[in-house]
N, C-alpha and C positions, 0 to 999 in steps of 0.2 A: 579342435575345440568348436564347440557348437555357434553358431551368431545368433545374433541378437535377434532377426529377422526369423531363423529358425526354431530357433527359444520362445519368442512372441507363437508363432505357428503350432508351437505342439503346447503351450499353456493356454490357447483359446481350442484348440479339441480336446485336449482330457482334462484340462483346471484340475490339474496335479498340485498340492499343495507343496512338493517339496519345490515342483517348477514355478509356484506362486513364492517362495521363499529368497529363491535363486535369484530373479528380477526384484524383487524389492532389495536386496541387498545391492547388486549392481546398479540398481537407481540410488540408494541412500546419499549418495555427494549432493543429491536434488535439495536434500533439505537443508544442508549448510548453505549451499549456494542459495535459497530462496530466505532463509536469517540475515545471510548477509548481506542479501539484495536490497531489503525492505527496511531493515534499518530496526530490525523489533527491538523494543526497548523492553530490560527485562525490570518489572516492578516485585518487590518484595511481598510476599516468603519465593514468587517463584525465581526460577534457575532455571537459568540455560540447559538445565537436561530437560525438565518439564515442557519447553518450548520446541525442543525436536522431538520427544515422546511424540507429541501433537501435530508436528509434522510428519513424521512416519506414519501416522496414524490415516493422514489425506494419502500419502504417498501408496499406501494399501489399500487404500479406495480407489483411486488412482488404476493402479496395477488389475485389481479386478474389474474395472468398469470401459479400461481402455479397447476401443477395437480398431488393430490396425491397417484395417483395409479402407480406413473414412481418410486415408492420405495424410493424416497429423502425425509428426513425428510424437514418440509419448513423451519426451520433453516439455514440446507445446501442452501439450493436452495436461501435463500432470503440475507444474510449476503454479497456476491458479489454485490449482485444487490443494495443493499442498497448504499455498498461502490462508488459503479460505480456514483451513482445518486449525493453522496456529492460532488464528482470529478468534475460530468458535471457542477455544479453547481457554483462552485468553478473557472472552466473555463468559464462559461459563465458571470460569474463576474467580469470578464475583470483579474480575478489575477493571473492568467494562459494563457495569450496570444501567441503569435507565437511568435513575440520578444522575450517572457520571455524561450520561450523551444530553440530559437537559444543563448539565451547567456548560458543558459547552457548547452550547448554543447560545446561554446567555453571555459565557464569555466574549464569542464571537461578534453579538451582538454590541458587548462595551468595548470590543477592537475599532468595530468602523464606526463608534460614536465619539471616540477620543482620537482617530485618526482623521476626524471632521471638524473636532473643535482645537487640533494641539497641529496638523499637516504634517502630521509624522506618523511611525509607529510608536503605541504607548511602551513605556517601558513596563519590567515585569512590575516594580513596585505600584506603578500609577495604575496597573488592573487589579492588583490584589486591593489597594486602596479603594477604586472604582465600586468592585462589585464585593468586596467584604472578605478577601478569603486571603488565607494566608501564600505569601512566596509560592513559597513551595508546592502548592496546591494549584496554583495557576500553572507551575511550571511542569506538572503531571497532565494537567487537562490540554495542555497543547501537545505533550508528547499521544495521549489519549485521541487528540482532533486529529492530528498525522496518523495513527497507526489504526484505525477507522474508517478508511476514505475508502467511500466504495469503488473500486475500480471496474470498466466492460469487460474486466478479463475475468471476472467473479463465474464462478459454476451455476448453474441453474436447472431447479429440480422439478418435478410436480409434486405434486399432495403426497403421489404413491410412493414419491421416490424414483422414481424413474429421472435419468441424468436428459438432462433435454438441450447441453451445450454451456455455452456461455453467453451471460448478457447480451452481447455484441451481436450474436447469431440471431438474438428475437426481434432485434432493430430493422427496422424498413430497411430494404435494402435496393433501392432503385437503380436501372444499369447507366442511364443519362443524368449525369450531375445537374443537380440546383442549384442556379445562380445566387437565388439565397442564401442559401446552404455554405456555397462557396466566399460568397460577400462578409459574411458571419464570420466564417472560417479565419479569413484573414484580418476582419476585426480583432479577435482573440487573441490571433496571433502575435498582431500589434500588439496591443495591449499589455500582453504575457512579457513579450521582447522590452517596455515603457517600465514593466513591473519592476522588472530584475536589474530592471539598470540601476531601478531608485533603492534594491535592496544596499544596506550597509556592506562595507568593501567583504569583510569575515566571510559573510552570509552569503555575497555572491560566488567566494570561491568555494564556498561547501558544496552549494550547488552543485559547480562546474566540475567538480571532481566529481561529485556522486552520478551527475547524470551524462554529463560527457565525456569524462576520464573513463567510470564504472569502476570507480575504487568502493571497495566497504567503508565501513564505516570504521572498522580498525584500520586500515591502510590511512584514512581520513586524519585519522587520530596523529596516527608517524608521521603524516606531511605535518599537520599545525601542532607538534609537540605538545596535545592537550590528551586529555582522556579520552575514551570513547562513549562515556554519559554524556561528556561535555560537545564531542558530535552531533549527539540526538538532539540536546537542546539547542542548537545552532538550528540541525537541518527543521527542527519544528517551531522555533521564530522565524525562520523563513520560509516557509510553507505557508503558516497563519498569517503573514503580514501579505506574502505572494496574493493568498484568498483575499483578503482585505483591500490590496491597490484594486485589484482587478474586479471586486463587487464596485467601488466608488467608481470604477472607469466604463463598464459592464453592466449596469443595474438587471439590464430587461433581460442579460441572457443566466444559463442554468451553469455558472462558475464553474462550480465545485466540480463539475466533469473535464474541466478545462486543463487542470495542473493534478500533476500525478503525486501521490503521496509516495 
């Protein structure tokens, strides 16, 4: 049986489409595994097939774009790009529009103005109240704020289309650490550490499962014998409230890069 190493090897000299078929399928656990990582919340009419269509969809970008002699496993390299594609997809769906990212931002903004006048997190009713929208609608725009969150591990193209890495790779990258830098670093840190403590008890074990255990979000579900909507909406009042301590605690730094969605 041929390897993987060897496989890679003869589909970057002949870009054989049945050897471009062969590796996409032997990759495809990629895209379960990056649904289940990220926590995608499915909104109506779509379905869980339309959601991996779209990651398949990166994972053959992926598969063609990858070169494995730059030392990245195609793990590394294909797991963003995969993510990225369910995202486009998702937006292009109409369920991620411009309206949908300015009301959360005004959301956002009636979180740290009631988490300033109440020393708490608002609850859902008191932002639907707050900013005019129904339950329900605050309760999508947060799952909308979580599954939004740009991460460094985002692909990154030019104009032409040419793959030029990821975010992280166009960052300064200096070989002697900044005392700033580092001073910051542990600010945050603190503050992230201050956040979670003050999350609600629920909230901090969703956390601890999803980011320290690396349970799914259905694994999630079997520990707190709840659903796994009722997951997403935990792990994304904790997320939004997480942004919120740490903007009041943090003003002058760039948060939102701070806590992973």
């Amino acid at each position: 049986m041929i390897s993987h190493e060897a496989l890679w090897t003869e589909f970057v000299a002949q870009r054989d489409p049945s050897l471009r078929e062969r590796l996409i399928l032997m990759y495809a656990p990629l895209v379960k595994y990056v649904i289940n990582r990220t926590a995608v919340p499915i909104f109506r009419p779509m379905t869980i097939e339309d959601v991996t269509s779209y990651g398949i969809i990166g994972l053959t970008h992926a598969v063609d774009r990858y070169d494995p002699t730059k030392g990245v496993t195609f793990e590394t390299y294909a797991i963003p790009r995969v993510r990225g594609a369910i995202m486009d997809g998702m937006r292009e769906s109409g369920l991620f529009s411009r309206t949908d990212m300015a009301k959360v931002r005004e959301l956002e903004r009636t979180v740290d103005a009631l988490l300033h006048e109440l020393q708490r997190f608002p609850t859902t009713a008191e932002l639907a109240e707050r900013t005019n929208m129904p339950p329900r609608e605050v309760e999508r725009l947060m799952l909308v704020s979580r599954t939004t969150f740009v991460s460094l591990d985002a692909p990154v193209e030019s104009e032409d289309g040419e793959d030029r890495g990821m975010l992280r790779d166009l960052l300064a990258d200096d070989k002697s650490p900044n005392p700033v830098e580092i001073m910051e670093e542990k600010e945050v840190r603190a503050a992230l550490i201050q956040s979670i403590q003050a999350l609600p008890e629920r909230s901090r074990l969703v956390i601890s499962l999803y980011y320290v255990d690396e349970l799914s979000p259905l694994e999630i579900a079997e520990v707190l014998g709840v659903s796994r909507s009722r997951v997403y909406q935990i792990h994304a009042h904790a997320i939004m409230e997480l942004r919120a301590l740490m903007r009041s605690k943090l003003g002058h730094h760039e948060l939102l890069a701070g806590v992973r969605s």
